[in-house]
C-alpha positions, -999 to 999 in steps of 0.1 A, spaced: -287 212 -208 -281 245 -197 -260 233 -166 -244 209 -190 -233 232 -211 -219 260 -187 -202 230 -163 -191 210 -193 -200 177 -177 -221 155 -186 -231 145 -147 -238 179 -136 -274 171 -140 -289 136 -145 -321 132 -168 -340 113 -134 -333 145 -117 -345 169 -143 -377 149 -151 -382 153 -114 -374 193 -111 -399 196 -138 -425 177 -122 -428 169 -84 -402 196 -75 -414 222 -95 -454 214 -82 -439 219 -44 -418 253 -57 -455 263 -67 -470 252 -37 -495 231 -58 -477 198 -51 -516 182 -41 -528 196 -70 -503 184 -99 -467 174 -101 -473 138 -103 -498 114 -118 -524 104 -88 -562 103 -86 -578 138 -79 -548 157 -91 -547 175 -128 -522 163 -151 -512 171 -188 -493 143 -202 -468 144 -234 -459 110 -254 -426 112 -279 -412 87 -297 -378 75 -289 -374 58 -325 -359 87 -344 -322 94 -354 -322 119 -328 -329 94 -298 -303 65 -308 -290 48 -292 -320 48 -263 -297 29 -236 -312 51 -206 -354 62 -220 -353 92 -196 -319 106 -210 -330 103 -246 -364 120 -238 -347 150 -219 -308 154 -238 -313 143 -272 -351 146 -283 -365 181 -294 -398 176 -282 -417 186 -314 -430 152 -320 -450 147 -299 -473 118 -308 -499 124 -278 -506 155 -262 -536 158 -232 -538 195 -214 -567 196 -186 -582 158 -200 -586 171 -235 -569 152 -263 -549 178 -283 -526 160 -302 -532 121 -319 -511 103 -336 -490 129 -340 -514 149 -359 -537 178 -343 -566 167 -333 -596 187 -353 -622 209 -331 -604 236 -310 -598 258 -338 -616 285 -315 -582 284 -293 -559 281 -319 -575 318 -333 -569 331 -292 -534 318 -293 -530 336 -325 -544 366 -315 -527 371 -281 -496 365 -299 -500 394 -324 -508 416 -290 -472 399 -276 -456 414 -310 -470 447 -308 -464 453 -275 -429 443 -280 -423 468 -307 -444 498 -293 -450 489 -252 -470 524 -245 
């Protein structure tokens, strides 16, 4: 959206090729493109499902387009990080409240060291 936005075209950057700077081009920027990037046996992959049935998606004539230039990505209906099922249904799934208290904590440290960073 970014390039959108400061080239003030709407082709400066197609959704095909964002999806793909995100995934497989981003992996090989890493140098981790047999390790992730795109959905094969043996390789690690955290997948995200959104509904394209909102307001905010219509009119879906191009599913990649809607997902990356109109969705927000907050509604997410299926979330999986590293194989473990975080989100269902669109509800958080119960039982890692452990990481949620880490998240929460480290971002506390992220706010203090913000304000005060000696």
């Amino acid at each position: 959206l970014l390039a959108r936005g400061t080239e003030r075209r709407w082709d400066t950057l197609s959704a095909t090729l964002g999806l793909e700077l995100a995934t497989i081009r981003g992996a090989a920027a890493l140098g981790l493109e047999g390790e992730i990037g795109t959905l094969e046996p043996g390789k690690s992959a955290d997948l995200a499902a959104f509904p394209l049935d909102g307001l905010d998606a219509q009119p879906v004539q191009d599913p990649e387009s809607a997902l990356l230039f109109a969705t927000s990505g907050r509604g997410a209906r299926l979330t999986v990080v590293a194989g473990r099922e975080l989100v269902r249904n669109g509800q958080l799934v119960r039982g890692f409240d452990d990481d949620l208290a880490t998240v929460r904590a480290v971002s506390a440290d992220l706010q203090r060291f913000a304000t005060d960073p000696s």
